[in-house]
ROSE-4610 file (N, C-alpha, C; in Angstrom, 1 decimal, always signed):
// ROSE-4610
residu = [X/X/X/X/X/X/X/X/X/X/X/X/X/X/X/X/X/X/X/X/X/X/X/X/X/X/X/X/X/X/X/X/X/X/X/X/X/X/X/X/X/X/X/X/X/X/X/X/X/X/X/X/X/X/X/X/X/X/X/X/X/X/X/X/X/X/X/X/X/X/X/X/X/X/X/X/X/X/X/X/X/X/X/X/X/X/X/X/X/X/X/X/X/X/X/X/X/X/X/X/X/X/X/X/X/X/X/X/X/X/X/X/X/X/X/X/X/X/X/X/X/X/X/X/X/X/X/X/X/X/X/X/X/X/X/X/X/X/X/X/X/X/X/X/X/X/X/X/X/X/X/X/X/X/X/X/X/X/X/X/X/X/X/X/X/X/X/X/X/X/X/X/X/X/X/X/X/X/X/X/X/X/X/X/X/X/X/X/X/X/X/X/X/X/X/X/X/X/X/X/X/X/X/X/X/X/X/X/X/X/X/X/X/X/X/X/X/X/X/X/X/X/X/X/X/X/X/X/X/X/X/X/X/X/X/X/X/X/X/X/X/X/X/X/X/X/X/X/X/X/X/X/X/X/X/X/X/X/X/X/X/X/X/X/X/X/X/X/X/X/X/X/X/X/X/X/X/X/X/X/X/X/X/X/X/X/X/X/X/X/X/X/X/X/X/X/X/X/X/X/X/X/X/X/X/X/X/X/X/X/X/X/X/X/X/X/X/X/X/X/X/X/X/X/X/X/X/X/X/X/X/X/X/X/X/X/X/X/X/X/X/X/X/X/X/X/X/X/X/X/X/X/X/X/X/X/X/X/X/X/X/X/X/X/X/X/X/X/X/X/X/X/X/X/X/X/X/X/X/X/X/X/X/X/X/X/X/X/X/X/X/X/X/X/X/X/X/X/X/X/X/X/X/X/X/X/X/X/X/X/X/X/X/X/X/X/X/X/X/X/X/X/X/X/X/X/X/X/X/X/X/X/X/X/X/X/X/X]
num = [1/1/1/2/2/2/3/3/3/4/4/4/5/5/5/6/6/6/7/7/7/8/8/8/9/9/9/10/10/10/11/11/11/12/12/12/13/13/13/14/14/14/15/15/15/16/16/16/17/17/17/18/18/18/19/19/19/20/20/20/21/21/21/22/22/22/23/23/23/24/24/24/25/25/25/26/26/26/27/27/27/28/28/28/29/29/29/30/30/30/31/31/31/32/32/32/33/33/33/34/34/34/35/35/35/36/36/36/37/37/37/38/38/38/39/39/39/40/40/40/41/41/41/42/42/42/43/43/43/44/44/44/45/45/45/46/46/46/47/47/47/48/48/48/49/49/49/50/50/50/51/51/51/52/52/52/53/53/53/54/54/54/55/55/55/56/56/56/57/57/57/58/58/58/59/59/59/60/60/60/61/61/61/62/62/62/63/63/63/64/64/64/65/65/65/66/66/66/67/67/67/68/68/68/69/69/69/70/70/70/71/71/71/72/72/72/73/73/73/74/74/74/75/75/75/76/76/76/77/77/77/78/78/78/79/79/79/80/80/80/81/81/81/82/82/82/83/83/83/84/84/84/85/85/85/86/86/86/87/87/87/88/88/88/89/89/89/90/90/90/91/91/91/92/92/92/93/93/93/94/94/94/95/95/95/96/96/96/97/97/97/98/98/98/99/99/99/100/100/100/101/101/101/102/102/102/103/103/103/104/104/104/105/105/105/106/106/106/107/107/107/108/108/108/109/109/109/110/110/110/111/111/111/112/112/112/113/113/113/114/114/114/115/115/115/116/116/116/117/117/117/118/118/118/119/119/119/120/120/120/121/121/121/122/122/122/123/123/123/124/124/124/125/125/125/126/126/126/127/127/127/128/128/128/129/129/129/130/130/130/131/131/131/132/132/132/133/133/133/134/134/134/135/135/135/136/136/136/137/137/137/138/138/138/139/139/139/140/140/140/141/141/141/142/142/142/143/143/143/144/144/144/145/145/145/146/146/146]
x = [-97.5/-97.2/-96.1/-94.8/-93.6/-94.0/-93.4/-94.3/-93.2/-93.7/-93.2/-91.7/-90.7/-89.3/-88.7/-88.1/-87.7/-87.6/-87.2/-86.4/-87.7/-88.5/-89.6/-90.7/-91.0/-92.0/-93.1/-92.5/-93.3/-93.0/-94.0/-94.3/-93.5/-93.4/-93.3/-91.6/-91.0/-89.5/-89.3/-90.0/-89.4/-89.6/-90.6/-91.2/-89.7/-89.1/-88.6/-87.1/-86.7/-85.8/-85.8/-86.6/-86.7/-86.6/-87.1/-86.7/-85.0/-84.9/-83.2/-82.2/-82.7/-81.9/-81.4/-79.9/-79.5/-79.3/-79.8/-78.5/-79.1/-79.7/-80.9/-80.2/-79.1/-78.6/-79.3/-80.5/-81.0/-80.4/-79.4/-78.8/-78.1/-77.3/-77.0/-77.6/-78.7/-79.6/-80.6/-80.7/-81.1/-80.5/-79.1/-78.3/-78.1/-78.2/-77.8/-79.2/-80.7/-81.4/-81.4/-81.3/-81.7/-80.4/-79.3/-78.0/-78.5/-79.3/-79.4/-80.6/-82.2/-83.4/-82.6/-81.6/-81.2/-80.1/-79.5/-78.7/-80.0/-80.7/-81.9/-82.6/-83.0/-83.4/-83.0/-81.6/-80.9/-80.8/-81.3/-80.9/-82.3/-83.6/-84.6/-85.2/-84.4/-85.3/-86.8/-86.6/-87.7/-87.3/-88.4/-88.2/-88.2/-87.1/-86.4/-87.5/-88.7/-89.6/-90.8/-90.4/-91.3/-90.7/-89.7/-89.0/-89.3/-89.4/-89.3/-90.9/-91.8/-92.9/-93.5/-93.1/-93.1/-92.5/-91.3/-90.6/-91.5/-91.7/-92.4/-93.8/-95.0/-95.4/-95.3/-94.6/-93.8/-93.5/-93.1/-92.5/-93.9/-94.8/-96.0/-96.8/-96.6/-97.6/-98.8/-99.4/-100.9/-101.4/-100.7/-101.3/-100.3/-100.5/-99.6/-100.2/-99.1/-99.6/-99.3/-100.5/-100.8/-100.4/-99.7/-100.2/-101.8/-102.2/-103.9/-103.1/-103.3/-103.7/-105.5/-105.2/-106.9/-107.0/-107.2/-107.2/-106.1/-105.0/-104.1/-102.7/-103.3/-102.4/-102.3/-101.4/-100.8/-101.3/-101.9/-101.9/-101.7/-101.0/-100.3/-101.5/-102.6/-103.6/-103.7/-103.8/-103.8/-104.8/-103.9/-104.7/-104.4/-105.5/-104.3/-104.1/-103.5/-102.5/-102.9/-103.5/-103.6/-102.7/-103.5/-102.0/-101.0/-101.5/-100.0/-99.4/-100.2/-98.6/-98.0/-98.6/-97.7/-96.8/-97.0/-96.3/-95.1/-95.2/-94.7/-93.0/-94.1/-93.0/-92.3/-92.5/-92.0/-90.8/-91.1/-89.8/-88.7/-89.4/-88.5/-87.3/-88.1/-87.6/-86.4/-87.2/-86.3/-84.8/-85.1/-83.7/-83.0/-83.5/-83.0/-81.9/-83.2/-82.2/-81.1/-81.1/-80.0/-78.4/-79.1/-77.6/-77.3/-77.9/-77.3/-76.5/-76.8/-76.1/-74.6/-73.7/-71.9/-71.5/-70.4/-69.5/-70.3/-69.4/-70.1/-71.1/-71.1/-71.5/-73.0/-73.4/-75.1/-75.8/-75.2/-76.2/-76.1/-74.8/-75.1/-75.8/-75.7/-76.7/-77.9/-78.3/-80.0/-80.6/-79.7/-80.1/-80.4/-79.3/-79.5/-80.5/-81.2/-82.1/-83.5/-83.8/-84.6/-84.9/-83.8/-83.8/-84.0/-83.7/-84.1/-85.9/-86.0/-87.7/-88.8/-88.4/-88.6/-88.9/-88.0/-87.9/-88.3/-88.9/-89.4/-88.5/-87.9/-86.6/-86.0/-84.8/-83.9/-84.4/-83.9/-84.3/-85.3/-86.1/-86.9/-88.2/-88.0/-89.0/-89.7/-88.3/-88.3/-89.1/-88.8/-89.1/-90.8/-91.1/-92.3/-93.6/-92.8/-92.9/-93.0/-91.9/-92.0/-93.0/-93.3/-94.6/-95.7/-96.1/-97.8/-97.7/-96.6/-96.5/-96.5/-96.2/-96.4/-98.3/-98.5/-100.3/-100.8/-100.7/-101.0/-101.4/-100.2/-99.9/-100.7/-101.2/-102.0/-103.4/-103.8/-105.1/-106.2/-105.8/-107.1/-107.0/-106.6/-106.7/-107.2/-108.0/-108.1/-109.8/-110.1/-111.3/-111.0/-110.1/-109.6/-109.9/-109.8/-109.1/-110.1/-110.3/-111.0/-110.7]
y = [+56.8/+58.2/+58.8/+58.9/+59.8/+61.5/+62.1/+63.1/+64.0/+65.4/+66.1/+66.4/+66.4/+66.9/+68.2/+68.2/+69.7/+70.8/+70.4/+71.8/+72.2/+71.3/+71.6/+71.7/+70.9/+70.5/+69.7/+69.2/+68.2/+66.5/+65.9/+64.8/+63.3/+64.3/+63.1/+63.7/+64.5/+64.6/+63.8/+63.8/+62.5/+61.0/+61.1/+59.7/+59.4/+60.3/+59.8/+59.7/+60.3/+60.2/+59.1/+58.6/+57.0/+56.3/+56.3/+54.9/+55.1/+56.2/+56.1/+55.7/+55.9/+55.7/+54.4/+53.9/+52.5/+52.4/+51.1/+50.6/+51.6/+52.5/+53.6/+54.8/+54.9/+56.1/+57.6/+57.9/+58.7/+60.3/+60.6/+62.2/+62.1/+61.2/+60.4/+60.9/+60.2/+60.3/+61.3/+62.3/+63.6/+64.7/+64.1/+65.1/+64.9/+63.9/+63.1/+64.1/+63.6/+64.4/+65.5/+66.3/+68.0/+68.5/+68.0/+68.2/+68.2/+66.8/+66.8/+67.4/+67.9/+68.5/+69.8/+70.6/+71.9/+71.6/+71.0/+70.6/+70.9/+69.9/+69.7/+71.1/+71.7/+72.9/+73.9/+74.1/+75.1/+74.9/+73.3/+73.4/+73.4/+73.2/+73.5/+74.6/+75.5/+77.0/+76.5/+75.7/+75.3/+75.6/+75.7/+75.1/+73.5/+73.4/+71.8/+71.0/+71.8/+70.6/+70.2/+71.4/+71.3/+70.3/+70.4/+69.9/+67.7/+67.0/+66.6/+65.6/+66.8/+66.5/+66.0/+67.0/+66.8/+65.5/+65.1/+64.3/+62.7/+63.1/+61.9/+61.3/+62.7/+62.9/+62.4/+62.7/+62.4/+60.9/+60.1/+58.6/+57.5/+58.3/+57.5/+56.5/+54.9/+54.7/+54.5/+54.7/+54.6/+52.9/+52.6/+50.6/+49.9/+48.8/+47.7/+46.3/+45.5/+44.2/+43.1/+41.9/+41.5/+39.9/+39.0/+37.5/+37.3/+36.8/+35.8/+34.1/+33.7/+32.0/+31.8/+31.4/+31.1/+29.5/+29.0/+27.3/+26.6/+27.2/+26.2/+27.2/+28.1/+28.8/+30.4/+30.8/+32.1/+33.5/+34.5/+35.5/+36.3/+37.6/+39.1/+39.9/+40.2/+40.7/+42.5/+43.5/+44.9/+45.1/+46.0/+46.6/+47.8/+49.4/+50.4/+50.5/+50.7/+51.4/+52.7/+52.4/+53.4/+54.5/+55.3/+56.9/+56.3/+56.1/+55.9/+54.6/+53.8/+52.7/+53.2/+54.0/+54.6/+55.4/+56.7/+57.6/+56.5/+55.4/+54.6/+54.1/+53.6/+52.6/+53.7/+55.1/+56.2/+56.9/+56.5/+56.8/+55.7/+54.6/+53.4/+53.2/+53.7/+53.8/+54.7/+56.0/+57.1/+56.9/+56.3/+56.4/+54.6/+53.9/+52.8/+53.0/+53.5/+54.4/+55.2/+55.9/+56.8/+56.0/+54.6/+54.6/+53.3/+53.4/+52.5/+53.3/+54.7/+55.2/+55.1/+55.1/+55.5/+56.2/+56.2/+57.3/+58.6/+59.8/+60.8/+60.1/+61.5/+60.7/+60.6/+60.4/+60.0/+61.1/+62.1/+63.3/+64.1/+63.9/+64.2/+63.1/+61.8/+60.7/+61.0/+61.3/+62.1/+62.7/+63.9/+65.1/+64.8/+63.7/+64.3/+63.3/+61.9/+61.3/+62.2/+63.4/+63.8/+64.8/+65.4/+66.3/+65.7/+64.8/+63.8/+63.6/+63.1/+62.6/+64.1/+65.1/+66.4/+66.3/+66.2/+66.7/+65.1/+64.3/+63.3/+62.3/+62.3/+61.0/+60.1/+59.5/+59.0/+57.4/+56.8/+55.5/+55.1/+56.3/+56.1/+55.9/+57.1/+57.6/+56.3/+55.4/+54.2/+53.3/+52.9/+51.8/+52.2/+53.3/+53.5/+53.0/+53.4/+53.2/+52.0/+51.2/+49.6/+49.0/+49.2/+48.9/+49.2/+50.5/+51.0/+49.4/+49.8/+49.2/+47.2/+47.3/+45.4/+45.9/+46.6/+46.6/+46.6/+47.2/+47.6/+46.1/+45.2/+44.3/+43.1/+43.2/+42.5/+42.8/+43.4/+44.2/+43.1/+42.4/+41.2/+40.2/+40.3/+39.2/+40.3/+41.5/+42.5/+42.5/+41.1/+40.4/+39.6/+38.9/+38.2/+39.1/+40.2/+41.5/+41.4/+40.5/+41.0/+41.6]
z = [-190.6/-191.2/-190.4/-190.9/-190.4/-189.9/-189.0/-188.9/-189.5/-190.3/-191.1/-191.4/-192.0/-192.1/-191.3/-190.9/-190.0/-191.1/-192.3/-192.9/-193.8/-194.3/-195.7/-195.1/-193.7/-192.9/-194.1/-194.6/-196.1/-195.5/-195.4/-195.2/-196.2/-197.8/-198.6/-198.5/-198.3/-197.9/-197.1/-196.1/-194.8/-194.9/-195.9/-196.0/-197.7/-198.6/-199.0/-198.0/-197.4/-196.7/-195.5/-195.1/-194.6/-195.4/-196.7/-197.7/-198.2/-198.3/-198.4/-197.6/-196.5/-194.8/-195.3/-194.9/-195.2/-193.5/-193.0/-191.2/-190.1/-190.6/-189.5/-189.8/-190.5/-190.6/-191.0/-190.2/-190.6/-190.7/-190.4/-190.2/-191.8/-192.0/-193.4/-194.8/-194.5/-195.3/-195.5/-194.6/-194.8/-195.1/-195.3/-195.4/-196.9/-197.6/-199.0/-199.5/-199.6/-199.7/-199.5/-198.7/-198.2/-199.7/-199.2/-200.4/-202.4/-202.4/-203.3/-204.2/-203.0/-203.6/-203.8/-202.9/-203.4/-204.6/-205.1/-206.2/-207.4/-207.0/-208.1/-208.5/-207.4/-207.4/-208.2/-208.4/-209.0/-210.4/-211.2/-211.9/-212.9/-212.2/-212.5/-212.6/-211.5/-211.2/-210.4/-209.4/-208.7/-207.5/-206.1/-205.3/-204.9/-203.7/-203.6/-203.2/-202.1/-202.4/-203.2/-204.4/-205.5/-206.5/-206.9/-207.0/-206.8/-205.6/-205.1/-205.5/-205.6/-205.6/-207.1/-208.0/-209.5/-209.9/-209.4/-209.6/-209.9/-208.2/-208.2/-209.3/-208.7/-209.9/-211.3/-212.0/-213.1/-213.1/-212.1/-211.9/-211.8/-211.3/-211.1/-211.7/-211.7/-211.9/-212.5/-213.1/-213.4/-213.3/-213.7/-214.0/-213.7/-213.2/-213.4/-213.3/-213.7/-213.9/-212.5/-211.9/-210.8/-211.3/-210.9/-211.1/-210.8/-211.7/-210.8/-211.6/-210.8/-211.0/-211.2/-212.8/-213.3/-213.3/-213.0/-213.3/-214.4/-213.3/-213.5/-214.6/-215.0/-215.8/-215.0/-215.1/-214.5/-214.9/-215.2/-216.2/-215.2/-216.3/-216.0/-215.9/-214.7/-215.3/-214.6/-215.7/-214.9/-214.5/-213.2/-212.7/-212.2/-211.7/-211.3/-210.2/-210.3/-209.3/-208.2/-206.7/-205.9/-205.6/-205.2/-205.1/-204.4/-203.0/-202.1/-202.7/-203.3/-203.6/-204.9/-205.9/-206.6/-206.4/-205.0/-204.6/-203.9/-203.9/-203.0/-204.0/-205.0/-206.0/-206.8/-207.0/-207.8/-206.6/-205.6/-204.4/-204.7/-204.5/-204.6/-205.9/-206.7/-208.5/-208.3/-207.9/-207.9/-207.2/-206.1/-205.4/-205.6/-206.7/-207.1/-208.5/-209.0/-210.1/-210.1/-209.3/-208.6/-207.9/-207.4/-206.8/-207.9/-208.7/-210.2/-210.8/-210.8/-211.9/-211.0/-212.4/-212.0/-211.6/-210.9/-210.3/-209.1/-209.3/-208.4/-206.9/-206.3/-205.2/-205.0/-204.0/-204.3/-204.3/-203.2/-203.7/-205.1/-206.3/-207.4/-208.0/-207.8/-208.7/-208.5/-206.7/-206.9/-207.1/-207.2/-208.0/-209.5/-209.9/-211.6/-211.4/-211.1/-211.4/-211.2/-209.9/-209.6/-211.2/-211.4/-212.6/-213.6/-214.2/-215.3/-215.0/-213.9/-213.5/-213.7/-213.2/-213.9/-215.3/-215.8/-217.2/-217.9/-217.2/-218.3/-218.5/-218.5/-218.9/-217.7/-218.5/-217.1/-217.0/-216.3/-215.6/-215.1/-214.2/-213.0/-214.3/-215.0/-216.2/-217.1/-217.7/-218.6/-217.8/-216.3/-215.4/-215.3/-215.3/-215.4/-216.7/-217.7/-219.3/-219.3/-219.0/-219.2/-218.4/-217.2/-216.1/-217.1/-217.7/-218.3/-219.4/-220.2/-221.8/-221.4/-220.9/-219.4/-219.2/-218.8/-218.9/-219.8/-220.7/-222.2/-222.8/-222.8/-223.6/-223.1/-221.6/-221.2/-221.1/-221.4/-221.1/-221.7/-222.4/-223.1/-221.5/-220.3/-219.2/-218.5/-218.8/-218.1/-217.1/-217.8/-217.1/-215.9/-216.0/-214.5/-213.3/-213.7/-212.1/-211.1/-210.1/-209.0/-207.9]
């Protein structure tokens, strides 16, 4: 557990701001973040680490699908998804999606991805969608799960 951010004193700011870090550059990368939750902020009418928190929220999770090996054949079988590894994969999403998108620099690509995850949409949003609807479609192997 990272211990809290200087500026928000918010735990899941530092914890996303170490998954951003590229090479250890941590001043870097908190400066891309701090830059981009107040971008985000303005355009929400939010606070930046509310902001930050919704986002994620929003990106989360609920099910996904596990390999099991049954005798000899493979299946996709769901299962859910605990908080922290969702809060986990909704970071990872978020700032994956972000440095996919084109052009501008990363603190506008994070911003608008965080703003998109807000408001429901976006990349982070779909990758989510596609993960539930990947459960969904397996849910008859939903007896394998131990």
């Amino acid at each position: 557990m990272p211990p809290p951010d200087a500026k928000y004193g918010s735990i899941t700011v530092a914890k996303f701001v170490n998954k951003l870090m590229l090479r250890g550059q941590k001043a870097t990368a908190e400066r891309i973040v701090y830059n981009a939750l107040e971008l985000a902020a303005q355009q929400v009418n939010n606070k930046p680490d509310e902001v930050l928190e919704q986002a994620i929220k929003n990106a989360m999770p609920l099910l996904m699908v596990k390999s099991r090996r049954v005798g000899g054949a493979t299946y996709q079988v769901p299962v859910e998804v605990a908080e922290h590894q969702g809060r986990s994969l909704a970071m990872r999403w978020l700032i994956t999606s972000a440095r996919a998108r084109s052009g501008k620099s990363m603190v506008e690509k994070l911003a608008s991805e965080l703003v998109d995850a807000v408001q429901g949409r976006g990349a982070t949003i779909k990758k989510r969608d596609d993960v539930h609807k990947m459960a969904e479609a397996n849910k008859a192997f939903a007896h394998y799960r131990w």
